[in-house]
Phi, psi and omega in degrees: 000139174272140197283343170255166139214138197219117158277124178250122139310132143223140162233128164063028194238031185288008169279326179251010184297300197323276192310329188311293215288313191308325182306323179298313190267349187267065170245320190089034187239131195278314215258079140260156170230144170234136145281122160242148174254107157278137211213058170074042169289141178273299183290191195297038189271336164300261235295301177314317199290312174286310214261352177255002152281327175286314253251318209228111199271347181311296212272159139203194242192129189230135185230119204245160184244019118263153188277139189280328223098151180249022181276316187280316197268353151304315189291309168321294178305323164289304168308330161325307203290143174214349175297136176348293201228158194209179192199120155284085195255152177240142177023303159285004182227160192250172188253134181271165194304136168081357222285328186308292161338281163358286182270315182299346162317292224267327183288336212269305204305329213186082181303321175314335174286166157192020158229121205213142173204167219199157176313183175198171177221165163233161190238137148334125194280302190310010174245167184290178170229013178246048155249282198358309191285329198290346200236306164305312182299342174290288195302323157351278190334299208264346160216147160281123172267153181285193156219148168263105189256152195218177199266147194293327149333306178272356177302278180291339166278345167285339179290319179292317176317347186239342222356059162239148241253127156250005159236140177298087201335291181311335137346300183277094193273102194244182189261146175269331177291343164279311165321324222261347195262338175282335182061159232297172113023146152243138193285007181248359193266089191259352154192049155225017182284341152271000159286277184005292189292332180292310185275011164274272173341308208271011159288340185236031181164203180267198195204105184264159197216137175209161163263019178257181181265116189237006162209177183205100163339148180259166163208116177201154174325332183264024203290144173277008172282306199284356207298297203246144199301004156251041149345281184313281176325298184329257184357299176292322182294345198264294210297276174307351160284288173343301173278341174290297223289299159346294183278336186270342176215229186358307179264019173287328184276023192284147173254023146218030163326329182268340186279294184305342196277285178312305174281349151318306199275320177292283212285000163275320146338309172281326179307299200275323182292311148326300157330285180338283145002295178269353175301299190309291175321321181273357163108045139225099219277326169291326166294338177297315189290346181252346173296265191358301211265321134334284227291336194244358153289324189269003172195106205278349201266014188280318177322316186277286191257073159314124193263122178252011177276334160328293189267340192285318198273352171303171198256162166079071218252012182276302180305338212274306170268006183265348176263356168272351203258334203025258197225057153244181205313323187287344152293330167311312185249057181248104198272006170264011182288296165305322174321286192346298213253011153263351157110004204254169184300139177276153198271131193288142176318000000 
């Protein structure tokens, strides 16, 4: 049996299955297994996917010949896994060197995690990645990163405390008998079902953290994240189903599931309202009006009393407002804005 198993999904990414696969198979673990899921590309991915299984008795290859969705061929990829940890990655992103190693260390160390996640970077897909790789394997050399490992509770009041995703999908190195136990993907969470998922999982254990680097975003034209054009609204609206759907189950039993629940919601509030905010500013007012309005169903005293202890206490909150003001008259006359973007301390208003 192998001790790892690492699933790719691809739909329409069969340009980048090569390097995907390659990041993978360079970890230097013999006993791996890969799955690719094609889940009906219209381009050559099938074909890539098969020609990179003959080379390699490691990899094989599920071809489906309608297309599911990649919430059901994740879910697929789960029922698949039978090695200890496992890993979801998609097409476009690569595993950074050693990262596999890693993580299975702190697990092997501290039967209790059963979730680990780690820094990340993004690479063009059109650049080359091995200075990259030549430069992370140097920072190897010269330090070991630690890990924070914390209890699955604290896990989940920092994640409310922020309600932003705090882990990078390609990061993430799981104990598989804790996935399998958290149980599948949801099909209505269509791009928030891997917060969803972090906060099940830290229901059933610890949560490891390290700053070195463990996966690396592709950024290309083609991200299936940038396609629609309510991109901001989504998101949020996607958050707050992650956190209702959490709390109506796994997490009802938290013995301060209401309190936490309640500060989710707030501080996602603020978030889209501020959003909103810089929406309005940067001239696109429907999308600003409609954050705003989001923003004050979940919290209706937003109407009155914009929180500004919210954004004033964040960090670096000078920069903050000079990129929500951008480059109208009211930016002009904020002088820590040219500081700012020279690079020098800012000068006080």
């Amino acid at each position: 049996m192998s001790i790892v198993d690492v699933i790719v999904p691809c739909y329409r990414y069969g340009r980048f299955l090569e390097r995907c696969v390659a990041s993978i198979l360079d970890q230097g673990l013999d006993d791996i297994r890969i799955l690719i899921i094609d889940d009906a590309s219209p381009d050559d991915s099938a074909a890539a996917a098969a020609a990179i299984a003959r080379r390699d008795r490691r990899v094989s290859v599920i071809v489906h010949s309608v297309n599911q969705g990649h919430i059901a061929t994740y879910n697929e990829g789960i029922d698949w896994v039978e090695a200890p940890y496992m890993l979801l990655v998609s097409a476009d992103d690569l595993v950074a060197p050693g990262a596999l190693k890693r993580a299975i260390a702190v697990m092997e160390a501290s039967p209790a995690v059963v979730l680990t996640f780690g820094g990340w970077a993004e690479l063009d897909t059109g650049v080359d990645h091995r200075p990259l790789w030549s430069a992370l394997e140097a920072q190897m050399l010269h330090r070991v990163p630690g890990w924070r490992v914390e209890p699955g509770a604290r896990f989940i009041r920092r994640t409310c405390s922020t309600a932003i995703n705090p882990i990078v999908t390609a990061t993430a190195i799981v104990r598989s008998a804790a996935q399998k136990a958290a149980g599948p993907y949801r099909d209505a969470l269509t791009h928030a079902g891997d917060m969803e998922m972090w906060l099940r999982l830290a229901m059933l254990g610890d949560v490891a953290e390290t700053h070195a680097i463990q996966g690396i975003r592709g950024v290309h034209g083609a991200n299936m994240s940038l396609h629609a054009d309510d991109i901001l609204l989504r998101d949020c609206q996607q958050r707050e189903l992650a956190f209702e759907t959490f709390f109506s189950g796994p997490g009802a039993a938290l013995p301060d599931a209401s309190r936490l629940r309640a500060l989710a919601l707030r501080r996602l509030a603020e978030q889209a309202f501020w959003t909103g905010q810089a929406q309005r500013w940067r001239g696109n007012p429907a999308s600003g009006r409609d954050l705003v309005r989001f923003a004050c169903r979940l919290r209706p005293s937003l109407l009155v009393a914009p929180p500004v202890g919210h954004f004033l206490h964040s960090p670096r909150a000078g920069r903050r407002l000079a990129a929500l003001l951008g480059d109208t008259g009211w930016a002009r006359a904020l002088p820590f804005r040219t500081a700012a973007k020279a690079g020098r301390s800012p000068s006080p208003p």
